[in-house]
N, C-alpha and C positions, 0 to 999 in steps of 0.2 A: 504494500500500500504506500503511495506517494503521500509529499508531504501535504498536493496539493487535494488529495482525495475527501477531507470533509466535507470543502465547498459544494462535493457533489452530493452531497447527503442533505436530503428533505428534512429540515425541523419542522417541532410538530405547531398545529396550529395556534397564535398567541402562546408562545411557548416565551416563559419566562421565567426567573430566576429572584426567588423574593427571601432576602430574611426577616424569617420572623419570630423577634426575640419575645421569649413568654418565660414565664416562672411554673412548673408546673404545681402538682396537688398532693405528688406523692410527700409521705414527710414518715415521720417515726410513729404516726401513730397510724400506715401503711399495717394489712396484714404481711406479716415477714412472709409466708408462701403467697404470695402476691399472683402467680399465674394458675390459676386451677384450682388452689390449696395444694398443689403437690411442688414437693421440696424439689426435686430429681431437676424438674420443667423449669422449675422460680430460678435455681441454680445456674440453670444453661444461660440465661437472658440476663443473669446477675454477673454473670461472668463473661457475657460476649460483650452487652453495654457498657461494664466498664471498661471492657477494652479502649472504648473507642477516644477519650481523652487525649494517650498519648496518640492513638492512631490516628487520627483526627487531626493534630496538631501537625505532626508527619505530614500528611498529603498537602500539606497546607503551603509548610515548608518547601514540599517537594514542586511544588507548582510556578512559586513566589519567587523561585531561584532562577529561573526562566522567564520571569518576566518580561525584562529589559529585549529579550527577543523576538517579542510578540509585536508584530504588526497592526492587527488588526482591530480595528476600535471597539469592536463587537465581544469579540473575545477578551480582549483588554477586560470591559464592564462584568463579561462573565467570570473572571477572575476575582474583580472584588466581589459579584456577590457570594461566589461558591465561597471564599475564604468565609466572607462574614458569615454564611451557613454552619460552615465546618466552626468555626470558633464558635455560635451557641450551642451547636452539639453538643461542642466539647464541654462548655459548661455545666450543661443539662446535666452531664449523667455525668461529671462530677458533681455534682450537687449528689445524683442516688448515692454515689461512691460512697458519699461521708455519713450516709445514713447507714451502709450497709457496714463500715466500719465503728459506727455507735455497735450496732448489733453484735457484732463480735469478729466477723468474718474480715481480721487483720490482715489476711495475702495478699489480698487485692491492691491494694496501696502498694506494699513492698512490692511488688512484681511489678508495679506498674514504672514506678523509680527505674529499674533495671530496664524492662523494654523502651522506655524513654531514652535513657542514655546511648542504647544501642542503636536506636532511632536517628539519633542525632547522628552519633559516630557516621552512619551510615547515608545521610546527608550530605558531611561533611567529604567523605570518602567517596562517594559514590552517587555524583546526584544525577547522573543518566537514570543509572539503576532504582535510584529512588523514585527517580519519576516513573519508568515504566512497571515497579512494585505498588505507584500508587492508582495507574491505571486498573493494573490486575485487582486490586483490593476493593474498587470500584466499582468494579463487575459484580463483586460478589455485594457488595452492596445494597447494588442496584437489582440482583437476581432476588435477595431477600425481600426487597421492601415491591417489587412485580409481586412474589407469594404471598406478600401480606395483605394485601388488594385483593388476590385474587382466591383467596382462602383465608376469610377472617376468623374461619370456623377453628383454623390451626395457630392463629395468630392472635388476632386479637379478642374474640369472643370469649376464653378462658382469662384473661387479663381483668385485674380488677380496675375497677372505673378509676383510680389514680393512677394508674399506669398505660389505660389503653391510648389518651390524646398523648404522649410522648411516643409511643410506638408509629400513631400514625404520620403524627406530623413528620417526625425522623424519615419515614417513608416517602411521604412527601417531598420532601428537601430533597431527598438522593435521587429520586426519580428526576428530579428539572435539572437538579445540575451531571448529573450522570454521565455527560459526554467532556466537562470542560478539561479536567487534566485528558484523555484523547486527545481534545486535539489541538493542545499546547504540545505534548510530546511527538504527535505527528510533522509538527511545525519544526522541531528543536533536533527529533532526529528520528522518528518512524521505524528504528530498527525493528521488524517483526518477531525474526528470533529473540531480541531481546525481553519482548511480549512475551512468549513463550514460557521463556525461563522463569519469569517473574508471575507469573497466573501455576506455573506448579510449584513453587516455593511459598505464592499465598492460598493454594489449594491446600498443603501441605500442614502449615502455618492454621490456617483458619481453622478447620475440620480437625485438627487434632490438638493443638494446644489450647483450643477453648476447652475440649472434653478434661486433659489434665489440670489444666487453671482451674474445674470445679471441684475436683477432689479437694481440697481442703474445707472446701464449703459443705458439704457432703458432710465428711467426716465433722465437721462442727454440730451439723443435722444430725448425727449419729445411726444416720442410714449408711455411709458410705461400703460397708462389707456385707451390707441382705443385699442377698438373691434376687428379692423382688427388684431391688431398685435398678438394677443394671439390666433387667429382664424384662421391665417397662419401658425402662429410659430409654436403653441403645435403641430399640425400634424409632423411639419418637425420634431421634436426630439421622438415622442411619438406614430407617428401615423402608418398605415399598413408597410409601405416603411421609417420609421423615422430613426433616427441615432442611437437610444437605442434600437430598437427593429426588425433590419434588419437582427441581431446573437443571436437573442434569442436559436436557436438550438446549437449554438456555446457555448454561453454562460452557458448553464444547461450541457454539457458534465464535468464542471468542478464538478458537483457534484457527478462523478462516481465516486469511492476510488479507481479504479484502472486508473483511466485517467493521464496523458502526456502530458506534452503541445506541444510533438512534437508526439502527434498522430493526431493531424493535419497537413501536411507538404504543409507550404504555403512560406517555403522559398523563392522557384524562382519567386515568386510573384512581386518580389524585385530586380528583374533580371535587367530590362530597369535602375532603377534608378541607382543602381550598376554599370553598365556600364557606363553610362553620367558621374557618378563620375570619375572613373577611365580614362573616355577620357578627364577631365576637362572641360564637356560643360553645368555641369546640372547647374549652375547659370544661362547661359547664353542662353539656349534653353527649358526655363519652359514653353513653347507653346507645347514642344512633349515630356512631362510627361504623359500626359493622353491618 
């Protein structure tokens, strides 16, 4: 894929890119099994959002460093608002972080100090690679928050009502700006193998280090060694219908050289929450998210 290849790509219609800074609902007096009442499920989502702080911060960087080489006034703007996205993310769910750190569940934080720093390292060492890791990281992003749309039944409907407008809005967000590191990295240097390597190292990355970042959480739950728990769980994450494997078609489109992230067009997907934003209800009506 050229560098010139986006311009031939159709955005979707009134396709825009909005932050929208909100404080949400969740707080300490949250149920602690906050997805379903089950600890296994609250776990996986406890551990993959607070991923997202340093990673979040990452793509941010990774984009930002590139800048100065961007031509184009369009994507210029799409830069400031993806950034200003990714920073309330990142806030957002540090915000949950310190709640989940009141509760007991101290790894999160220390783990997170470390994948930061390597974060950075890795910025500073390598920011081709950083950028086409934050491409890949993107995808997966944007593969999750297409399932959350499109199976609330698995997403958002077991969520309690202070958690479900974070999940969606977040969804939201990734879905409008889902193409912008693309296609700054197309612009900067489009290496495809380099795509490659960096979507199975965040395949790798993703899908297994969230499952071991829950193990201490688990074992704080004092579920971590029954039988049940790992004989419910692994299906939900892994299994026919699971959360890693319900866009596996989604997921393998990124290994065309000529694929788009907006040869998917899942914009309006995003449509309902969009609107609740704009009429100021979606805090207050996460009963009719889903």
């Amino acid at each position: 894929m050229t560098a010139t290849a986006p311009a031939l790509v159709k955005l979707p219609v009134d396709h825009d890119i909005i932050p929208r800074d909100l404080h949400f609902n969740f707080s300490d007096a949250s149920p602690r099994a906050w997805y379903g009442g089950d600890s296994f499920k609250t776990n996986f989502f406890n551990a993959l959002f607070t991923l997202f702080p340093p990673g979040e911060d990452f793509f941010v960087r990774s984009v930002l460093y590139y800048r100065g080489q961007i031509k184009d006034e369009k994507l210029q703007r799409d830069i400031t608002n993806f950034s200003c996205q990714e920073g309330i993310h990142s806030r957002c769910h540090a915000d949950h972080l310190d709640i989940l750190e009141k509760q007991g569940y101290t790894s999160l934080k220390r783990e997170n100090k470390y994948i930061d720093a390597g974060l950075r390292y890795l910025n500073k060492r390598m920011p081709k690679f950083s950028l086409a890791l934050t491409v890949a990281l993107e995808h997966f992003t944007a593969m999750l928050s297409h399932q959350l749309f499109i199976y609330p039944e698995l997403f958002l409907d077991p969520a309690h009502e202070d958690f479900r407008p974070l999940m969606a809005w977040h969804a939201l967000e990734e879905l409008e700006h889902k193409a912008v590191a693309f296609d700054v990295y197309q612009q900067v240097d489009g290496s495809h193998a380099r795509l490659v390597l960096a979507i199975m190292l965040a395949t790798i990355s993703l899908t297994g280090f969230t499952v071991v970042r829950m193990v201490p959480l688990l074992f704080k739950d004092k579920i971590l060694f029954k039988w049940k728990t790992w004989k419910e769980g692994l299906p939900f994450l892994y299994g026919k219908h699971g959360i890693f494997t319900i866009s596996w078609r989604q997921y393998l489109r990124f290994y065309d050289p000529d694929f788009h992230p907006w040869h998917i067009q899942d914009y309006k997907l995003g449509e309902k929450v969009r609107d609740m934003y704009s009429q100021g209800i979606l805090l207050t009506h996460a009963r009719d998210l889903s």
